[in-house]
C-alpha atoms as one frame of an Amber mdcrd trajectory, in Angstrom:
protein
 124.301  55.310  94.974 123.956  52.587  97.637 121.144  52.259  99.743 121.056
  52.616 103.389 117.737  50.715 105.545 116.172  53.398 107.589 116.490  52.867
 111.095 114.730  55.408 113.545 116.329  57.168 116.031 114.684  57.355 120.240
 112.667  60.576 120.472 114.363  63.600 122.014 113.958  66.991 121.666 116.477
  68.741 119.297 117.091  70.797 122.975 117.696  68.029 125.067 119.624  66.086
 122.290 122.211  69.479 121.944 122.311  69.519 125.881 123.786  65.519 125.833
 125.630  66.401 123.317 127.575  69.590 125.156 128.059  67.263 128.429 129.543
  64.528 126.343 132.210  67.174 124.489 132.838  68.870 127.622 133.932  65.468
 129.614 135.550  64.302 126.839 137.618  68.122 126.364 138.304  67.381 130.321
 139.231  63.528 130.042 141.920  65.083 127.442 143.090  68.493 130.416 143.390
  65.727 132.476 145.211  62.948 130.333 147.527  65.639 128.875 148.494  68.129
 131.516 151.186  66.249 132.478 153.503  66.646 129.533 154.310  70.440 130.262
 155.121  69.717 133.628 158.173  66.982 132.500 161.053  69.556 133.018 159.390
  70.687 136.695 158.953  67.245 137.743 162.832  66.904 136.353 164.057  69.425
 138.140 162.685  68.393 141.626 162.803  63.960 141.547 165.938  63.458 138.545
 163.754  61.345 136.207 164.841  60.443 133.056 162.828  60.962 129.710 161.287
  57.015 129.291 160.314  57.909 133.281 158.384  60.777 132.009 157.015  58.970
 129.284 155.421  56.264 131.726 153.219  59.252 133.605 151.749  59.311 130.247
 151.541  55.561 128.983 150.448  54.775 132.480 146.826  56.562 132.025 146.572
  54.447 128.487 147.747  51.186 130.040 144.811  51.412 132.603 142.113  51.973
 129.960 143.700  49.110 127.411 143.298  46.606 130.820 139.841  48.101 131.861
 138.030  49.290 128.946 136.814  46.405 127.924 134.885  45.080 131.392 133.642
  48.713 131.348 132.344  49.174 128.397 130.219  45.702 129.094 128.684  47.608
 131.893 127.730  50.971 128.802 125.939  48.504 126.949 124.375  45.976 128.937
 123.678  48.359 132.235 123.074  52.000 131.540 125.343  54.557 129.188 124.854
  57.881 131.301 125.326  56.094 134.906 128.833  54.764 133.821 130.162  57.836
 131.914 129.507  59.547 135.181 130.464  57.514 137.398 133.619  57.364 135.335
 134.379  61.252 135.073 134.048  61.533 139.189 136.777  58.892 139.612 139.220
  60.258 137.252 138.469  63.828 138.014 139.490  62.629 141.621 142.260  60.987
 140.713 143.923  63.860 138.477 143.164  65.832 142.061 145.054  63.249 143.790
 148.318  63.921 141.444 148.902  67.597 143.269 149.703  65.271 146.568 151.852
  62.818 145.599 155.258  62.911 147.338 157.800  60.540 144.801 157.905  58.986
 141.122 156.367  55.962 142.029 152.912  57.819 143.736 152.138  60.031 141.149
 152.651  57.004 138.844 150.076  55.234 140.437 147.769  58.339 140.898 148.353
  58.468 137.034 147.466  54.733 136.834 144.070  55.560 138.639 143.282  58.166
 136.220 143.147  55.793 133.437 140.724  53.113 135.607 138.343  56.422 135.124
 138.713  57.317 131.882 138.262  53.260 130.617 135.223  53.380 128.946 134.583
  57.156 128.768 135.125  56.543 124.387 133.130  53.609 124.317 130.343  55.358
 126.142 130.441  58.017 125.123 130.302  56.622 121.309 127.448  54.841 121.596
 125.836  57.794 123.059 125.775  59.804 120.153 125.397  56.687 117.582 121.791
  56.631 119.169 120.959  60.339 119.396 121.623  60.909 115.397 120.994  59.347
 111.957 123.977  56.872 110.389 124.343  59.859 107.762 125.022  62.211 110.312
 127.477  60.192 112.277 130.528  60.933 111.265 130.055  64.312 111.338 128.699
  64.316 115.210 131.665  63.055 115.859 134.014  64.948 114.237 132.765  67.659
 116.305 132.955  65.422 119.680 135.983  64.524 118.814 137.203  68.123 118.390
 137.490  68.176 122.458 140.466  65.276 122.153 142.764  68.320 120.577 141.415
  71.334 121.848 141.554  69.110 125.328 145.116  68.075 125.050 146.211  71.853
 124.014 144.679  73.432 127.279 145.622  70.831 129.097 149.590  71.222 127.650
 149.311  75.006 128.078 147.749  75.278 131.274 150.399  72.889 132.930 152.778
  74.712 131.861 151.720  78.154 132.783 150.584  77.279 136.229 153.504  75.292
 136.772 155.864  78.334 136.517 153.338  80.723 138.469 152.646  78.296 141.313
 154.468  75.145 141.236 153.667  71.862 139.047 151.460  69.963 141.923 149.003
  73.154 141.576 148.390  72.130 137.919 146.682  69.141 138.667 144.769  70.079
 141.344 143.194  72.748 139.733 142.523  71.478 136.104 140.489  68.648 138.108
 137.544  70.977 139.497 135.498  71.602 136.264 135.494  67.922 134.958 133.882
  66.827 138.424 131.111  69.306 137.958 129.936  68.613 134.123 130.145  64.374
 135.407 127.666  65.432 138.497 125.530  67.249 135.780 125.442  64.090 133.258
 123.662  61.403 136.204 120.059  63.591 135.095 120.083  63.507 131.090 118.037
  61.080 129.443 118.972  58.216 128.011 117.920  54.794 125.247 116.636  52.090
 127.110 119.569  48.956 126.491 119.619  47.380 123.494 118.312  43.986 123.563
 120.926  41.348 122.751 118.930  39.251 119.875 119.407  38.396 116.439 117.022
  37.133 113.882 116.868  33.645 112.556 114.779  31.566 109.913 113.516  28.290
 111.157 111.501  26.056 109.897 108.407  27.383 111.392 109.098  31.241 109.958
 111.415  34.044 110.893 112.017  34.462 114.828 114.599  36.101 117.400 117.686
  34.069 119.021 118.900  35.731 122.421 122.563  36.046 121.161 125.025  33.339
 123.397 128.657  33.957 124.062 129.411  32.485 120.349 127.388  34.495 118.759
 128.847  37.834 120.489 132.442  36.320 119.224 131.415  35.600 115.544 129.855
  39.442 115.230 133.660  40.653 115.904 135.840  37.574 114.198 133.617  37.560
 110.958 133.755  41.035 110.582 137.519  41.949 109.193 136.653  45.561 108.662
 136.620  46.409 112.233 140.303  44.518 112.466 141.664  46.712 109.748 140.361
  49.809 111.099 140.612  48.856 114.571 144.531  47.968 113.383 144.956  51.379
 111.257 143.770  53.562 114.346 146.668  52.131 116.773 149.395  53.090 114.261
 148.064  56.295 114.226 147.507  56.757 118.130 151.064  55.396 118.561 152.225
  58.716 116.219 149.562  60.920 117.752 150.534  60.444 121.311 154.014  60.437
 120.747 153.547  63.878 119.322 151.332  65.056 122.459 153.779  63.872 124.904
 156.915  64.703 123.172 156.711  67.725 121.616 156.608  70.243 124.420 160.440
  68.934 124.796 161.487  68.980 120.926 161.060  72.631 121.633 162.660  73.085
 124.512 165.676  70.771 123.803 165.380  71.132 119.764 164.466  74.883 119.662
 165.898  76.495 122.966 162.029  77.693 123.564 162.247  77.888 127.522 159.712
  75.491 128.893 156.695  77.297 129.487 156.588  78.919 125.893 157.311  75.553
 124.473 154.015  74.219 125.980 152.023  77.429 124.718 153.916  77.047 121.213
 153.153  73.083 120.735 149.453  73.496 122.331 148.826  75.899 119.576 149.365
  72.854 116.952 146.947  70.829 119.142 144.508  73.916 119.014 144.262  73.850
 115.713 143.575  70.621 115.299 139.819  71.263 116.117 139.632  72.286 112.810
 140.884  68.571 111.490 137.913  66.190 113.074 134.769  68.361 112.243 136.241
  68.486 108.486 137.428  64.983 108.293 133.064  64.100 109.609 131.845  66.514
 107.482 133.544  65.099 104.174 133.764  61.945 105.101 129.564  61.703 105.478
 129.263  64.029 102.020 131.766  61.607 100.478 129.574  58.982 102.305 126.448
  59.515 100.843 127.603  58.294  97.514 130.333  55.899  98.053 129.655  53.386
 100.878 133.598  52.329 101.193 133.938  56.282 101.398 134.748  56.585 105.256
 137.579  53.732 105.139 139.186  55.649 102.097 138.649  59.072 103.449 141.148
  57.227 106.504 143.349  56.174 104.163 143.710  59.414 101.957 143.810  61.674
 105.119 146.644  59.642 107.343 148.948  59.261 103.859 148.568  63.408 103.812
 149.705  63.489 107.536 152.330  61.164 107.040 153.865  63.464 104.000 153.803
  66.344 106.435 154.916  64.761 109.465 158.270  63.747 107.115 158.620  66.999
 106.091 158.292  68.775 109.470 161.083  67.103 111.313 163.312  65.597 108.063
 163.730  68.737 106.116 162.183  71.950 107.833 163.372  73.821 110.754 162.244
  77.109 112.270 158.569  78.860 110.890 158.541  76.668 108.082 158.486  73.590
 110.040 156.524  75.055 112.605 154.121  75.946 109.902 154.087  72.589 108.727
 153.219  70.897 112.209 150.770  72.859 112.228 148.846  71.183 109.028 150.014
  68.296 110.644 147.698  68.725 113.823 145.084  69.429 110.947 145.561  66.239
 109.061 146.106  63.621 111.735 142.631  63.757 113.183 140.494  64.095 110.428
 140.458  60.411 109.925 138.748  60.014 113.694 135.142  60.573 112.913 134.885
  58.188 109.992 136.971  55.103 111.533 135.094  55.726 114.937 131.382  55.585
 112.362 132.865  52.367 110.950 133.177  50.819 114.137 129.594  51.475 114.748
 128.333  50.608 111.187 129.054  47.381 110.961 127.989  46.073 114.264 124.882
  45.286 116.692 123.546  47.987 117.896 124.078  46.318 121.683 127.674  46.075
 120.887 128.658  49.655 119.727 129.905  50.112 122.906 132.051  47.063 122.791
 133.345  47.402 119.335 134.797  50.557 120.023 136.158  49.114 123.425 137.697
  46.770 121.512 139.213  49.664 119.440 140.215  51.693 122.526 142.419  48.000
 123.410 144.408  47.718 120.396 145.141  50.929 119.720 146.518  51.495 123.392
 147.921  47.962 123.277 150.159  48.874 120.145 149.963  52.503 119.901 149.281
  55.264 123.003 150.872  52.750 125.875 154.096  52.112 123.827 154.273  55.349
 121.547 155.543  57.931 124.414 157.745  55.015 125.567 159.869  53.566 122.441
 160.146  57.662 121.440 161.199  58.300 124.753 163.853  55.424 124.597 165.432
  56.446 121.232 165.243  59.932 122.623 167.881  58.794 125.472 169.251  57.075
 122.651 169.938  58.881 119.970 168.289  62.204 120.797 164.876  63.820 120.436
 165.093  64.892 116.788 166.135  61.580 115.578 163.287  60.033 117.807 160.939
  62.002 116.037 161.804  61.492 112.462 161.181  57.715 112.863 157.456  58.833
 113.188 156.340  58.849 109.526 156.960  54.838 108.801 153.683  54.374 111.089
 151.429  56.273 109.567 151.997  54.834 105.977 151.238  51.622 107.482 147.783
  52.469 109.115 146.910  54.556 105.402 147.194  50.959 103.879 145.507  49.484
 106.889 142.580  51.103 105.892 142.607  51.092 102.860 142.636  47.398 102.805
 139.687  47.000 104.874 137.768  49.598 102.501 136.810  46.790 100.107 135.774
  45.044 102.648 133.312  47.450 104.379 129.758  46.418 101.834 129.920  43.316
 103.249 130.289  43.591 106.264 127.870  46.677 106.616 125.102  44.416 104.452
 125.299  41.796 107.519 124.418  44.180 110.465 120.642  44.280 111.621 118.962
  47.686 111.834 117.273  48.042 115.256 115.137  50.729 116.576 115.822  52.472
 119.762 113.720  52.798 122.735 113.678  56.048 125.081 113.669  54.930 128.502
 111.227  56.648 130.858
């Protein structure tokens, strides 16, 4: 078994840790009504302005090109100013700005509204993240968030069937306005939890005169992220997957409708279901991937690996060689399988960095994998869909995740290393 240096955790109440940790999964369930409700409204927003499919697809990878260009400054604010200030100042402005979709009068306004939405949501992961890397134990991490990250599916399903159902009873503008109300209460809530005091940004040296502490310089901050090629491979492995996983939110509602002859507000209910059940896939994936964890160190990287290669098998099968209940059986396991591997690679991310980075590193992460996955994954399917058709579109899906199983695979032997280099810090409550 390989050891793991002790690092203590800021002193909170098992009460007031729970209560952080129900605010963060609530904005981050919201984030996801917000992000998402959008894709059940395609064939209303069709029907009034005549956009075409790769139109529709841009609502969506608008929201994920404003967090790839702004995550990064934000999530320099999480770690160097305060965590709970910027996730809610964050949740106001894109709870606003989902409000500011019911108004908007052509293509091009609720485009931009859309844009806005992802300016709030930048660094809400990031944040968010590092949040719960200081309220628990490295053992326990990737099962905390497995559980957090159960709000990204359970999120996107509301948020699919809810557009869709208050789209047909009141009109599609309604369905933004209202889904934004609750999100801008639980971010007014989140300004009075408590919070660690930031992480100091120092390393230790040995000098001639005995060990000291270096304030880390701009070089330093690079070489923690260049010299560490386990966070590339993961960070890497996690955009194929987002590229497969939000081509799937966005699409799917339609593959029903179009594929299926489901009318459209049954095909939102029918595909949010899949997303539903998903919450089962991310608390799992945690829970096995720390048990597996506790013996293995490269254990999270292969648990990503093993669980994406399972999706991909299903995925294949659902839209290559199933139709009807069978395949609708099998996207089901599918919503299972393709977020287990969450919690771990989002652990690893915070493993094998400073602690006054974690932020940062998974900024990074949030970049690349909206860079080459969620900002071009509703697009390109959205093109071959005009192209060739929906079912074709999807069938192409597969290929991506067998590349991000090796992706992290590869970067599982590379994990002891890395991991050995990181200094263990202990956190300070703030008063």
């Amino acid at each position: 078994m390989d050891s793991k240096p002790a690092v203590k955790r800021y002193q909170l109440s098992s009460s007031s840790r729970m209560y952080i940790f129900v605010l963060l999964f609530l904005l981050y369930f919201f984030d996801y009504v917000d992000r998402t409700v959008v894709t059940s409204l395609f064939p209303f927003i069709q029907r009034d302005w005549g956009i075409s499919d790769a139109e529709c697809g841009m609502l969506v990878s608008a929201v994920y090109w404003s967090i790839l260009i702004f995550t990064f400054p934000v999530s320099i604010l999480v770690d160097r100013w305060s965590r709970k200030k910027t996730i809610g100042l964050m949740a106001v402005f894109w709870s606003l700005a989902t409000a500011a979709c019911a108004f908007m009068p052509n293509f091009k306004a609720l485009f931009g509204a859309r844009t806005a939405i992802g300016i709030g949501e930048a660094g809400y992961a990031p944040g968010g993240s590092a949040m719960i890397s200081g309220l628990y134990p490295e053992e326990k991490r990737a099962r905390m968030f497995g559980i957090w990250n159960a709000s990204i599916p359970l999120g996107s399903a509301v948020g699919i069937a809810l557009g869709g159902i208050i789209a047909k009873s009141l009109g599609w503008q309604h369905a933004f306005g209202l889904v934004a109300i609750p999100g801008l209460i639980v971010a007014i809530l989140f300004f009075f939890v408590k919070d660690y005091k930031t992480v100091e940004l120092v390393k230790t040296v040995n000098a001639d005169q005995g060990t000291g502490k270096k304030k880390m310089n701009f070089g330093d901050i690079s070489r923690e992220f260049l010299q560490t090629p386990t966070l590339w491979f993961t960070y890497l492995g996690f955009a194929a997957v987002v590229f497969v996983t939000t081509s799937i939110i966005t699409w799917l509602p339609t593959y029903f409708f179009r594929a299926g002859g489901i009318p459209e507000d049954q095909a939102g209910i029918r595909a949010s279901a899949i997303m539903a059940l998903a919450i089962i896939g991310a608390p799992l994936g945690g829970f096995l991937a720390d048990l597996w964890y506790r013996k293995d160190l490269r254990a999270r990287l292969l648990f990503c690996a093993i669980s994406i290669l399972i999706a991909a098998v299903f995925v294949y099968l659902a839209f290559s060689l199933l139709d009807g209940m069978n395949q609708y059986l099998m996207l089901l396991l599918v919503g299972i399988a393709i977020t287990s591997f969450i919690p771990a690679a989002l652990a690893v991310c915070q493993d094998v960095v400073h602690a006054g980075l974690r932020a940062t590193s998974v900024a990074l992460a949030v970049v690349i994998q909206h860079l080459l996955g969620s900002s071009l994954g509703p697009i390109v399917t959205g093109a071959f869909s005009d192209a060739y058709g929906i079912h074709t579109a999807m069938t192409f899906l597969p290929i991506y995740l067998i590349v991000a199983a090796a992706l992290f695979f590869a970067g599982s032997f590379l994990y002891k290393k890395d991991y050995a280099k990181v200094e263990k810090i202990e956190l300070q409550m703030e008063s």
